[in-house]
C-alpha positions as CSV (number, residue, x, y, z in Angstrom):
1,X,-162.6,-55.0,72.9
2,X,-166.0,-53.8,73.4
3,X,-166.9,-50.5,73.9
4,X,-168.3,-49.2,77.4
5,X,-169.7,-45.9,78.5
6,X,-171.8,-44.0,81.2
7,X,-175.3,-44.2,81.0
8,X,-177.0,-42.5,83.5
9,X,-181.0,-43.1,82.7
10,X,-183.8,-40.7,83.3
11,X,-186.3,-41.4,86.1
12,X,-189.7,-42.0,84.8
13,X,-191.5,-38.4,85.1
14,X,-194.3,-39.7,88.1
15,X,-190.9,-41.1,89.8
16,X,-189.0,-37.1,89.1
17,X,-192.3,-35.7,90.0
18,X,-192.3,-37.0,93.5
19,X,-188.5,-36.9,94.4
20,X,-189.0,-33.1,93.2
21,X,-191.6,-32.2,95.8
22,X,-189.7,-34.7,98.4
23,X,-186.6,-32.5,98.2
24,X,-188.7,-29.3,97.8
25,X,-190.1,-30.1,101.3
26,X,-186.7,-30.9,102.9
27,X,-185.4,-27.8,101.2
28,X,-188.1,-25.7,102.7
29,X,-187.6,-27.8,106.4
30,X,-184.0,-26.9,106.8
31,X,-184.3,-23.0,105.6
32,X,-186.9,-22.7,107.6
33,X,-184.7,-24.3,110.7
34,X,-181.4,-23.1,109.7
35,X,-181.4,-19.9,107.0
36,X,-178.6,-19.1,105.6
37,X,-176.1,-16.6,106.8
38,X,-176.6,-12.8,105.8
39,X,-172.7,-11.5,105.5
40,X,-170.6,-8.6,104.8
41,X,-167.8,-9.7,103.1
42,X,-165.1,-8.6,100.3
43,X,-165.3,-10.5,97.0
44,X,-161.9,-11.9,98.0
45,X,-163.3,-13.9,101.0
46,X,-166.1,-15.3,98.9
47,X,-166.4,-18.6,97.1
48,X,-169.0,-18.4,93.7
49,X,-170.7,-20.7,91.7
50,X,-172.1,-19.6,88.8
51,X,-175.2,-21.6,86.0
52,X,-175.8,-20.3,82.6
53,X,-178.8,-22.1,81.8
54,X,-178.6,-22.1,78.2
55,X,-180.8,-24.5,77.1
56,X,-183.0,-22.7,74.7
57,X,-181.5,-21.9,71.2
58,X,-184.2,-19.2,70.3
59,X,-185.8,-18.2,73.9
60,X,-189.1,-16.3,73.2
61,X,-187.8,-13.5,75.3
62,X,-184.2,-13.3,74.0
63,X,-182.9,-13.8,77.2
64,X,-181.1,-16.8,79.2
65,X,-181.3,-17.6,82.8
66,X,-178.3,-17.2,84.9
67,X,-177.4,-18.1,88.9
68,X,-174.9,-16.8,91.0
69,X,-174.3,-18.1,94.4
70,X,-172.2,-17.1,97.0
71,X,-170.4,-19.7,99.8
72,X,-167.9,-18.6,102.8
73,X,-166.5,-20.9,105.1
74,X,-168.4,-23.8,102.6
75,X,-171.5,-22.7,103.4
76,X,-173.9,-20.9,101.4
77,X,-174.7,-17.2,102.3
78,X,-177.0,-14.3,101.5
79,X,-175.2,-10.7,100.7
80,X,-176.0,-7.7,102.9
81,X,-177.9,-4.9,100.8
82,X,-174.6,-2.7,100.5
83,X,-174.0,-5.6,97.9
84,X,-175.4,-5.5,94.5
85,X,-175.0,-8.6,91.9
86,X,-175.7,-7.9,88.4
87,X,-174.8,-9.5,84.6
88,X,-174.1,-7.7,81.8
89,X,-175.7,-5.0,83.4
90,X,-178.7,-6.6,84.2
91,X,-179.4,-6.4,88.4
92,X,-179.6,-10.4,90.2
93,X,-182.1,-11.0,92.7
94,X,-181.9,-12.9,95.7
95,X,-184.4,-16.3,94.9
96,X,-183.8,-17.7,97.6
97,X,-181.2,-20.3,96.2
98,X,-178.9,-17.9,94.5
99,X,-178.8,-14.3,92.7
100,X,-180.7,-15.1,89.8
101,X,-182.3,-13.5,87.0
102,X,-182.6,-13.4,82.5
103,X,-180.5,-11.9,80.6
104,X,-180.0,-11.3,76.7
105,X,-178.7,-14.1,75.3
106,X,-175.1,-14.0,73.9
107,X,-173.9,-16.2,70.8
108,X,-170.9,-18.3,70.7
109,X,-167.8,-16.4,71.3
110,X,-169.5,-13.8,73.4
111,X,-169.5,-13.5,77.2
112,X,-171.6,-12.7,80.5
113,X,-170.2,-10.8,83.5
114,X,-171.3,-11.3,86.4
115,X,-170.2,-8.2,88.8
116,X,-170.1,-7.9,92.5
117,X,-169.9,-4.8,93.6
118,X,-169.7,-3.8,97.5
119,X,-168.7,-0.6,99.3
120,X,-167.1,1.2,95.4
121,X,-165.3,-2.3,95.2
122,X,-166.0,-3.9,91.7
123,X,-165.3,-7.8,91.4
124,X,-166.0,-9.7,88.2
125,X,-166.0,-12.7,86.5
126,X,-166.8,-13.2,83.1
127,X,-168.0,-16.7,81.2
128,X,-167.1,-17.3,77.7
129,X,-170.3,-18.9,75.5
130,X,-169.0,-21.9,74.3
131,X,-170.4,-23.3,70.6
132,X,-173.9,-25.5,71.2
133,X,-173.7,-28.8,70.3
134,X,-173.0,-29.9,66.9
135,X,-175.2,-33.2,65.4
136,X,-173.4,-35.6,62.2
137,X,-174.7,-38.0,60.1
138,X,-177.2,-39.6,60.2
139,X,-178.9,-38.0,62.8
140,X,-178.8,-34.6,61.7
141,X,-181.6,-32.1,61.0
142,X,-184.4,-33.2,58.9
143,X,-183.3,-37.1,59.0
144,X,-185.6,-39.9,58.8
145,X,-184.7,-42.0,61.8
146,X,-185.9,-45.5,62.2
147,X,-187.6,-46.3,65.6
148,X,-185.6,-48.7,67.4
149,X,-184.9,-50.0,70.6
150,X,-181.3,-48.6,70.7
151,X,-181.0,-45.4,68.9
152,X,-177.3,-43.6,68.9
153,X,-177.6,-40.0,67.9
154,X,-174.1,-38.9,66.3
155,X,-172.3,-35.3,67.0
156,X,-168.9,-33.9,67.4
157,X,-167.4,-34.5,70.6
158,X,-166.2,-31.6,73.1
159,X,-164.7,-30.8,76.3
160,X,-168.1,-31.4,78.6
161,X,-168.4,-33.3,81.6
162,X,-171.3,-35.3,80.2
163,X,-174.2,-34.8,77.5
164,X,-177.6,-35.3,78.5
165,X,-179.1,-36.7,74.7
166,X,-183.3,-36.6,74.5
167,X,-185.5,-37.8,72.2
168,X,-189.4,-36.9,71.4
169,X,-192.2,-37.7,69.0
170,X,-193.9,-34.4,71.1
171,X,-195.8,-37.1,73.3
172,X,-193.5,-39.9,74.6
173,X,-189.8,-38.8,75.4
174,X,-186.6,-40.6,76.9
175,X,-183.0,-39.1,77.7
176,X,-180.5,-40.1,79.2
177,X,-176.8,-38.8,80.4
178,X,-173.6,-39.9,79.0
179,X,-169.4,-39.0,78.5
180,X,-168.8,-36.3,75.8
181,X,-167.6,-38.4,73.2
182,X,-169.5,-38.0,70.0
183,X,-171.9,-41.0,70.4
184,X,-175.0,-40.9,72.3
185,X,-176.3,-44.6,72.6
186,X,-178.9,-47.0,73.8
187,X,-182.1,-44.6,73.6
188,X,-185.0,-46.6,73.4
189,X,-187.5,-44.5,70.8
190,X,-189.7,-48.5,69.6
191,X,-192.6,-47.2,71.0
192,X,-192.6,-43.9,69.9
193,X,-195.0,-42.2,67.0
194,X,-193.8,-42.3,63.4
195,X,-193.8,-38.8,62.0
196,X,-192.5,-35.6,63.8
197,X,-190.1,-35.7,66.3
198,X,-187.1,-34.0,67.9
199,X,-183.4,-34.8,69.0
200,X,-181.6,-33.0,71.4
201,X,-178.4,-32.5,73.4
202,X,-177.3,-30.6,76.5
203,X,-173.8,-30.3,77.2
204,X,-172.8,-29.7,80.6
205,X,-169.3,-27.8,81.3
206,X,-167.8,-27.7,84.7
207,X,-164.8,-25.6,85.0
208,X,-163.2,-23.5,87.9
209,X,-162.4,-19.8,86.6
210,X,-158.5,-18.4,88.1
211,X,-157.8,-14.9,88.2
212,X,-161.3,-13.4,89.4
213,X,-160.7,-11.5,92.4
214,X,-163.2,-14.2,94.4
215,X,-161.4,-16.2,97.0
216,X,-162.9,-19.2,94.2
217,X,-164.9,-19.6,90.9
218,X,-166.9,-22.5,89.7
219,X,-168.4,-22.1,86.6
220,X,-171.5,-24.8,85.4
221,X,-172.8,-23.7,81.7
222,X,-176.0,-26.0,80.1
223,X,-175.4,-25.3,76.1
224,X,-178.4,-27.0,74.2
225,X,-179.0,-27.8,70.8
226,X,-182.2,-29.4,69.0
227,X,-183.0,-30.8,65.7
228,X,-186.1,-31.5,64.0
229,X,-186.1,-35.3,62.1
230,X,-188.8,-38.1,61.4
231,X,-189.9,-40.9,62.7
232,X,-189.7,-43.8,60.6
């Protein structure tokens, strides 16, 4: 039987580029029409959602970006200012979007905390760093990889919603998303530049956290790993 996957193929970046600044301008539209709600409310009547953005292995600043966001009655809402959002002890501003801000980055095993705290009421929830992606033979770091019109980059498979796999010769790049399940296939690299290049993953975990205190928790983490390999 053959086998079948998701593919879910990038945009080509002038086609990104202008369905960015289209939904930029509707963003902008309806918040200027119809802001968000400003509410006082205890953790407990609160839905979160919650991005680690951990898509840099070695950030030059050591730190991570992280969102929190705050919904009630589905809609999202800003906080009153007797409400402070902080991670690992680093304060969240309000962006706009969400509570947002960097913070040092944690290794594998280690966790963020995001607290809420309102009125001498502390609420937390805390995200475990899962381990970044893991590459196999024979696309593994260093590897001379031929240039063909359906590469499949190899890795151990995990508990993601999807994998996003990428691959560069630093001035052509594709990507593409697919299912966590240890094979990323059908890149198209024919046209790229023999010599330097990079692979990469981005695994995407969507999980709802119990037990928080929150009335709900969604938690979205981006874990990314890169490798450096050859054209060939």
């Amino acid at each position: 039987m053959q086998r079948r996957k998701m593919i879910i193929r990038s945009l080509p970046k002038t086609a990104l580029f202008l369905a960015g600044a289209v939904f930029s301008l509707i963003f902008l539209f309806f918040s200027a029409c119809n802001p968000p709600d400003t509410v006082d409310k205890p953790a407990a009547e609160l839905d979160v959602k919650i991005h680690v953005l951990d898509t840099e292995e070695n950030p030059s600043d050591g730190k991570v970006p992280v969102v929190m966001q705050f919904f009630f009655g589905g809609k999202y809402v800003k906080l009153t200012g007797n409400a402070a959002i902080s991670c690992n002890g680093t304060p969240l501003q309000d962006q706009g979007l969400g509570y947002m801000g960097r913070v040092p980055l944690e290794p594998a095993g280690g966790t963020y905390t995001f607290l809420h705290s309102r009125g001498g009421v502390n609420t937390t929830v805390t995200v475990t760093v899962p381990p970044r992606p893991v590459f196999t033979p024979p696309t593994v770091e260093g590897a001379t990889i031929s240039r063909t019109n359906n590469l499949a980059i190899h890795y151990l498979a995990g508990t993601g919603k999807s994998v996003r796999g990428r691959a560069s010769d630093g001035t052509n790049s594709t990507d593409n998303v697919q299912d966590d399940d240890g094979i990323h296939e059908g890149l198209d690299v024919s046209g790229f530049n023999a010599g330097a290049g990079t692979l990469s993953l981005t695994r995407e975990y969507e999980d709802p956290i119990s037990g928080s205190g929150f009335h709900s928790v969604e938690n979205k983490y981006s874990s990314n790993k890169r490798i450096n390999i050859n054209w060939q």
